[in-house]
BAVODO-434982 format. One record per residue: residue in three letters; x, y, z of N, C-alpha, C in turn. Coordinates in steps of 0.1 Angstrom, whole numbers, padded with zeros to 4 digits, always signed. Layout:
N
alaXYZXYZXYZ...
END
This chain:
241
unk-0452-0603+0169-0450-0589+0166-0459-0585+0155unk-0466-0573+0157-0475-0572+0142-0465-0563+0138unk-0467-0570+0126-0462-0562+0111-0466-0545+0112unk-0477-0543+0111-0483-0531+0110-0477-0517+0119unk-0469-0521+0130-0464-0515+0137-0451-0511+0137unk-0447-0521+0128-0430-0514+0122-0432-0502+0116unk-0423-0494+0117-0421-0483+0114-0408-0483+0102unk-0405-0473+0092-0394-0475+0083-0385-0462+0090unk-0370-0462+0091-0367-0453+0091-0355-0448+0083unk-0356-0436+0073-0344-0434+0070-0330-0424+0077unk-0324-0432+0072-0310-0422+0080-0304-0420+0067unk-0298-0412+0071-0292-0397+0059-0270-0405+0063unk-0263-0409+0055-0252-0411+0059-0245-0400+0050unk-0233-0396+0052-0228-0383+0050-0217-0393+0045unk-0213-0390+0032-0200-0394+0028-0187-0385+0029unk-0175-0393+0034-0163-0382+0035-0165-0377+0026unk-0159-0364+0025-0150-0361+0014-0137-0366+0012unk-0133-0369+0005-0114-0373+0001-0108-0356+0005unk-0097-0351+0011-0089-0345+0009-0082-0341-0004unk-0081-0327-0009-0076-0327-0015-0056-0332-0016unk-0050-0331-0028-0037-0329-0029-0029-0322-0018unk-0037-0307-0021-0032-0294-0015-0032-0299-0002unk-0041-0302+0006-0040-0303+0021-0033-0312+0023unk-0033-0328+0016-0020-0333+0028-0007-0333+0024unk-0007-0323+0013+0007-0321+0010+0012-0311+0018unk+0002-0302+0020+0008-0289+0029+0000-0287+0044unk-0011-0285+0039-0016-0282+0054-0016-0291+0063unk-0022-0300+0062-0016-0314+0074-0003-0313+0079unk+0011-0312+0072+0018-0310+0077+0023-0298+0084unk+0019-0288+0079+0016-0278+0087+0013-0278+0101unk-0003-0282+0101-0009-0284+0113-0002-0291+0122unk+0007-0303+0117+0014-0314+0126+0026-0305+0136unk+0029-0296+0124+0041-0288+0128+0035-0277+0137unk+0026-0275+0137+0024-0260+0148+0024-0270+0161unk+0011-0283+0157+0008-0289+0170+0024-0294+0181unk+0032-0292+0172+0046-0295+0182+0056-0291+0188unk+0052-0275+0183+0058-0262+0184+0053-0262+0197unk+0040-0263+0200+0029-0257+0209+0038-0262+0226unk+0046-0273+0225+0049-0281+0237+0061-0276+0236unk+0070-0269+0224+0085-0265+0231+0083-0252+0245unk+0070-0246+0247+0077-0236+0258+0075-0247+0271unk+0068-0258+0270+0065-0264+0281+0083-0272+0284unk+0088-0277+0274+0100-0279+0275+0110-0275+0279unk+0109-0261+0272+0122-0252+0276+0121-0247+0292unk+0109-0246+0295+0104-0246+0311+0114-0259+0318unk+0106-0272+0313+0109-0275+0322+0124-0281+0325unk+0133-0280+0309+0150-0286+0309+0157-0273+0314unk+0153-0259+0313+0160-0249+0314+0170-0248+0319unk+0179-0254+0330+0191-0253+0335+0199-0258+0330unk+0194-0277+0322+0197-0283+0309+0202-0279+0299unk+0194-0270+0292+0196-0259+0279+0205-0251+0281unk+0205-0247+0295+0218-0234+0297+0225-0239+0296unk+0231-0249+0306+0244-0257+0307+0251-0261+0289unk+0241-0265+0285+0243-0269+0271+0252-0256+0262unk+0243-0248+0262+0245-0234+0256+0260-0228+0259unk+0257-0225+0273+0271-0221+0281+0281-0231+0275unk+0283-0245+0271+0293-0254+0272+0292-0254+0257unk+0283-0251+0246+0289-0244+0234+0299-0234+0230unk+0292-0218+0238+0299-0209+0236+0313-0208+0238unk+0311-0220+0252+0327-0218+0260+0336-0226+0247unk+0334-0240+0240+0338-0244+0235+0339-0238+0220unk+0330-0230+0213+0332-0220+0202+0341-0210+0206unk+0346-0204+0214+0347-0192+0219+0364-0186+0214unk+0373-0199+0215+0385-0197+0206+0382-0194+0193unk+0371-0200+0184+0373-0191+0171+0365-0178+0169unk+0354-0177+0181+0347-0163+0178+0358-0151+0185unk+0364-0153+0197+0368-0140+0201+0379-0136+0197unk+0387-0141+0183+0395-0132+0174+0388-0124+0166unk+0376-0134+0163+0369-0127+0148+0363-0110+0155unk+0357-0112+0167+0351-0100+0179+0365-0093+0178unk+0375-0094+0177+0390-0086+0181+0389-0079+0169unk+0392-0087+0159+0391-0079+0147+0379-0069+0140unk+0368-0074+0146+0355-0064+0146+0362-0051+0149unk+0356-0051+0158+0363-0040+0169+0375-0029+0162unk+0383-0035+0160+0395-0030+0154+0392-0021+0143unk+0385-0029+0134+0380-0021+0125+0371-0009+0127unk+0365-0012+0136+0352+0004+0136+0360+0008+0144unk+0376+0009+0152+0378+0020+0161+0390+0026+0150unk+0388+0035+0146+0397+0039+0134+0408+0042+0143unk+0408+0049+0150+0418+0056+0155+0422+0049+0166unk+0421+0037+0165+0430+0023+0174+0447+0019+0168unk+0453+0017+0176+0462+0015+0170+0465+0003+0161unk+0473-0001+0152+0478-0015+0146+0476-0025+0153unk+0471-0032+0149+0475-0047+0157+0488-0052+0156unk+0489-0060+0172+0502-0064+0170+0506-0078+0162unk+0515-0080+0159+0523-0086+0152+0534-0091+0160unk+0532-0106+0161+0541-0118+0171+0544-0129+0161unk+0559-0130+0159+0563-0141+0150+0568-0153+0162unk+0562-0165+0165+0571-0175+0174+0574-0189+0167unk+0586-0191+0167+0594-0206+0166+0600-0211+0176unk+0598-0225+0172+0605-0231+0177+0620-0234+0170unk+0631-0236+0181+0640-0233+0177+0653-0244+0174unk+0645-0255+0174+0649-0265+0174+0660-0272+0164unk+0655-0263+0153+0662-0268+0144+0664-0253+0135unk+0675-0249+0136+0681-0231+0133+0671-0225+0119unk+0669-0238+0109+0664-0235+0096+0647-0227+0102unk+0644-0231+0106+0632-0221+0114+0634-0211+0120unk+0641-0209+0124+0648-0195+0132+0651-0191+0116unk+0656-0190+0109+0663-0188+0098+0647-0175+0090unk+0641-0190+0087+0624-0180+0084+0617-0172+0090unk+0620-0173+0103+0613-0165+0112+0620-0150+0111unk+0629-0151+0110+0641-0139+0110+0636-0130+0098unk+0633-0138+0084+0633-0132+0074+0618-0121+0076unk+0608-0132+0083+0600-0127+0081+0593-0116+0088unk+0599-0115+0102+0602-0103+0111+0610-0092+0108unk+0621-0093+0096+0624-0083+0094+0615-0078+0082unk+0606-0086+0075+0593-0081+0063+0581-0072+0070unk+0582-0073+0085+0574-0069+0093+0578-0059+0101unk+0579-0045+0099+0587-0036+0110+0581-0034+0125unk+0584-0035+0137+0581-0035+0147+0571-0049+0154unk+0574-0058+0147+0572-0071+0146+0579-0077+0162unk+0575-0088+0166+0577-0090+0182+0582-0104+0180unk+0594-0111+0175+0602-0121+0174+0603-0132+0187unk+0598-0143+0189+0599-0150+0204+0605-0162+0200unk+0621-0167+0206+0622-0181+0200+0616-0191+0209unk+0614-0200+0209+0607-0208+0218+0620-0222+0221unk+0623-0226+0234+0631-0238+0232+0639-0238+0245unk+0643-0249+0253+0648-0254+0265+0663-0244+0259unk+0664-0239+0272+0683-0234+0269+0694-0235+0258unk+0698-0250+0262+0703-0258+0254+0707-0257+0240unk+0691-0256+0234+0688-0255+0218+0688-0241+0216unk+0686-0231+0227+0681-0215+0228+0706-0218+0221unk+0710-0221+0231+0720-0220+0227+0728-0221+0213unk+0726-0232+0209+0728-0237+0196+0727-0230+0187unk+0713-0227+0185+0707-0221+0176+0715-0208+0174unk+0717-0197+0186+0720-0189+0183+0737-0189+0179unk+0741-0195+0180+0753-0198+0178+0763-0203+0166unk+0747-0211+0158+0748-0215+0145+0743-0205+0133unk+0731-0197+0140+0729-0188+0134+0746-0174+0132unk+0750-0173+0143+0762-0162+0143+0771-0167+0134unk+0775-0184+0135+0788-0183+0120+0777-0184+0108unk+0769-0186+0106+0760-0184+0091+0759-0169+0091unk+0763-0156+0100+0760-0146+0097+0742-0138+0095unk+0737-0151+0102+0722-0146+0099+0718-0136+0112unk+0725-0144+0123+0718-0135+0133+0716-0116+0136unk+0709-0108+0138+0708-0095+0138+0716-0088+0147unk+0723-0080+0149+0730-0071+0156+0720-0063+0167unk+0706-0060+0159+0699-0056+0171+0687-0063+0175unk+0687-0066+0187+0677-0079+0195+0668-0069+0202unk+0668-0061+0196+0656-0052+0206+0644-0061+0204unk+0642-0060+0195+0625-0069+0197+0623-0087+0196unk+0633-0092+0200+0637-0104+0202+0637-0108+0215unk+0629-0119+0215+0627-0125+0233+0628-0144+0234unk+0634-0142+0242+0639-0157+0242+0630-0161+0252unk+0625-0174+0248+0613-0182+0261+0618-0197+0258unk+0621-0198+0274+0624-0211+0275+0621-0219+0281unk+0607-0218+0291+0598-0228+0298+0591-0233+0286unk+0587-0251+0290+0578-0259+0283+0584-0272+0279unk+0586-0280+0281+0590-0293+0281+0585-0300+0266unk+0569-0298+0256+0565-0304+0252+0556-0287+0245unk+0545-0290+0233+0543-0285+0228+0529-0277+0237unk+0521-0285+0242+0514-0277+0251+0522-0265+0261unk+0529-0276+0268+0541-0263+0278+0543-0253+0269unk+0549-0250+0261+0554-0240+0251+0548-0233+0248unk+0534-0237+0242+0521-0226+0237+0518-0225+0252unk+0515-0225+0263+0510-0224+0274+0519-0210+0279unk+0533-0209+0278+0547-0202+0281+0544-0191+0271unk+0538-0191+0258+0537-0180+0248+0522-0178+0253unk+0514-0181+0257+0501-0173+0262+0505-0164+0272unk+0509-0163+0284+0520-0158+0292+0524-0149+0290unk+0531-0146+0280+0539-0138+0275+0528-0127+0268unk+0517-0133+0265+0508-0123+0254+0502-0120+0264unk+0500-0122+0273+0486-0123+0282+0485-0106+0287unk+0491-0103+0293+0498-0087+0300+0494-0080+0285unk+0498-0082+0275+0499-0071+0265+0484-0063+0260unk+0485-0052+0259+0474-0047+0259+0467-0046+0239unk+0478-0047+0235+0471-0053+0223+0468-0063+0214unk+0458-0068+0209+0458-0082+0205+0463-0080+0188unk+0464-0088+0183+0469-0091+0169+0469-0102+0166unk+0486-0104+0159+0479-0115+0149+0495-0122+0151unk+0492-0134+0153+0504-0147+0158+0507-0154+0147unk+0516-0155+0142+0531-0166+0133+0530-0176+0136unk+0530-0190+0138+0541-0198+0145+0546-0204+0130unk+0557-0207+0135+0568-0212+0126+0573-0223+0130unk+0574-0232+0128+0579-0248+0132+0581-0254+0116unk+0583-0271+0119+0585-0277+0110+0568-0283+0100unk+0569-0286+0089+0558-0291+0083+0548-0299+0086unk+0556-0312+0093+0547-0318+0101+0541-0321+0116unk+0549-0309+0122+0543-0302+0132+0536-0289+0134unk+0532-0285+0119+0526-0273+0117+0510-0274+0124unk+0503-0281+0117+0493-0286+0123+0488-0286+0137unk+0496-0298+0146+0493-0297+0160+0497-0288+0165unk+0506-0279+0164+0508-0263+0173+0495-0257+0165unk+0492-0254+0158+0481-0243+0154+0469-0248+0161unk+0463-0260+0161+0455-0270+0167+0452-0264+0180unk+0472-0263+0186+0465-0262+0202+0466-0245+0209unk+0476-0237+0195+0475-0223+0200+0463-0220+0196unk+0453-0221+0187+0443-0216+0184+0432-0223+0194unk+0433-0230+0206+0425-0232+0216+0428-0227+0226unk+0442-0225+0228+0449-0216+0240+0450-0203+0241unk+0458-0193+0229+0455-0184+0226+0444-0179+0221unk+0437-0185+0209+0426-0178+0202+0419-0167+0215unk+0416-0173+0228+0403-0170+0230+0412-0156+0241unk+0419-0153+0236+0427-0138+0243+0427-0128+0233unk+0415-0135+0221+0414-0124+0210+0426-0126+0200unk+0437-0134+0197+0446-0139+0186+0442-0142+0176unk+0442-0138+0166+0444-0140+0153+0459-0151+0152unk+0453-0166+0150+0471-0177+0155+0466-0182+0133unk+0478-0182+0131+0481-0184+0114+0496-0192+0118unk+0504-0200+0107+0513-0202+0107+0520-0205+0094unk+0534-0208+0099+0542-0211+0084+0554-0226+0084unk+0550-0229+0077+0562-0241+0076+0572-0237+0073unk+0586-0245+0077+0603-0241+0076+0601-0258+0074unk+0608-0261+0062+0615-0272+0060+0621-0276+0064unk+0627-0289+0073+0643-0287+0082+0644-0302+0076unk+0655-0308+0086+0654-0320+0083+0648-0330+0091unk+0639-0328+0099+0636-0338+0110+0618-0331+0105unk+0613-0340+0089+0597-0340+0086+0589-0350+0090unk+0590-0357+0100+0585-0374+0103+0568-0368+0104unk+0561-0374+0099+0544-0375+0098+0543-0375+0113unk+0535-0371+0117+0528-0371+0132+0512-0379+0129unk+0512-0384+0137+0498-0394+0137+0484-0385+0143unk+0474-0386+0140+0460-0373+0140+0456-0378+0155unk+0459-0388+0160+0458-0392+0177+0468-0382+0179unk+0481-0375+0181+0486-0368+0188+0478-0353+0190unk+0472-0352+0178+0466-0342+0176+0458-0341+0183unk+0445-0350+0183+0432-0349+0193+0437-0349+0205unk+0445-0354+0210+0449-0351+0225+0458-0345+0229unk+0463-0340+0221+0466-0320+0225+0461-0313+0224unk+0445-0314+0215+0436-0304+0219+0429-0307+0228unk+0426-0320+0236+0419-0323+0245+0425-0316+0258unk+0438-0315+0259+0449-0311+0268+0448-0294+0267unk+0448-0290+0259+0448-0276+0253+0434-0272+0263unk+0422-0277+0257+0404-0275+0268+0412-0277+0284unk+0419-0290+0287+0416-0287+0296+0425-0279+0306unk+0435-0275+0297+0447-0259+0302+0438-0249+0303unk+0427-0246+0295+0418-0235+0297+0407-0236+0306unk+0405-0248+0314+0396-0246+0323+0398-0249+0334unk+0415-0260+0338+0424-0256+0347+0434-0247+0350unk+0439-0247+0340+0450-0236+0344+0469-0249+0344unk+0463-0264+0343+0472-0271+0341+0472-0276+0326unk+0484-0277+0322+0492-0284+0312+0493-0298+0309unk+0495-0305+0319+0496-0319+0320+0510-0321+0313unk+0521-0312+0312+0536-0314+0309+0543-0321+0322unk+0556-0325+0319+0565-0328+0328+0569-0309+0334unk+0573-0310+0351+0580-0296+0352+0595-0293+0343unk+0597-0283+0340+0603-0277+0332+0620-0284+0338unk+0619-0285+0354+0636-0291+0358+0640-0308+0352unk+0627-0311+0348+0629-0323+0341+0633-0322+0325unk+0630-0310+0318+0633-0312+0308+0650-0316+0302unk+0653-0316+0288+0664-0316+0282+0668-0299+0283
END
């Protein structure tokens, strides 16, 4: 090869720049962030029935604590709506509840008193209440309900009873301390969603045994699925005590 025929050539090489701070603290991630945005409509295209179902099986499952709060909306901007109603219910199992419930329906004028409890106890109760002198002379607004075997049956029997009424309000229950809990649990998934405002109150009696937080989840599981069958999963009511 002759020498003389080589040729030199220079090339020009271009050094990066380094990025600043500023960019891959912000803008980079930025850019990463739009570039991923860009693919949600191709997603939402193509899970859409996915997403609904999802959505739908939220709202259905929020919908006990939104459609009091919507009741009470409402209430408020319609001035010229009447009062909400006012429903005190116990169980009557043990009279010292009936006892609070009494007081507190008469704190409440035109208040809607329901004892809750198989015959039996519906008996007792009132019976023990008459030699203690507690009981009232006028039962106009007092209603005795006696279907429900178990605490779902019960709240199931007082949905019933609310269901027909044309105005919603605001629900009592009255039980013992350590069944305060699981009835609120399962009226506020049963009721709530008929627009209830469900609150309650402890009566001290003598029968406070702790209840275990398993009875609880699966009386609300039972409670979901009364609202989307229409069954209880109680024993029938000719079985009870």
């Amino acid at each position: 090869m002759n020498p003389q025929r080589i040729r030199s050539h220079r090339v020009k090489v271009r050094r990066r720049r380094s990025r600043s701070p500023l960019k891959r603290a912000v803008v980079r991630p930025l850019r990463e962030l739009q570039a991923s945005f860009t693919g949600i409509p191709a997603m939402l295209r193509r899970h859409s029935l996915l997403l609904l179902g999802l959505g739908g099986g939220g709202l259905w499952l929020a919908w006990p604590s939104i459609a009091p709060l919507l009741s009470t909306l409402h209430s408020g901007r319609s001035g010229s709506s009447p009062q909400p109603m006012q429903v005190i219910s116990v169980f009557v199992e043990d009279p010292e509840r009936t006892v609070m419930a009494l007081a507190l329906w008469k704190d409440r004028p035109g208040s809607l008193l329901v004892l809750q409890g198989r015959p039996s106890s519906q008996a007792v109760n009132i019976q023990q209440l008459m030699n203690r002198r507690k009981w009232p002379s006028d039962e106009g607004r007092i209603v005795r309900l006696e279907p429900g075997c178990d605490t779902v049956g019960q709240v199931d029997a007082l949905a019933r009873l609310l269901e027909p009424m044309r105005r919603r309000g605001n629900l009592t229950m009255i039980t013992s301390p350590a069944h305060l809990e699981r009835t609120l649990a399962i009226a506020r998934i049963v009721i709530g969603p008929m627009g209830w405002t469900v609150s309650g109150q402890a009566a001290v009696t003598g029968d406070n045994r702790p209840e275990s937080r398993w009875r609880t989840l699966r009386d609300q599981a039972r409670a979901h699925l009364l609202r989307l069958t229409g069954l209880t999963g109680s024993r029938p009511d000719s079985t009870c005590d």
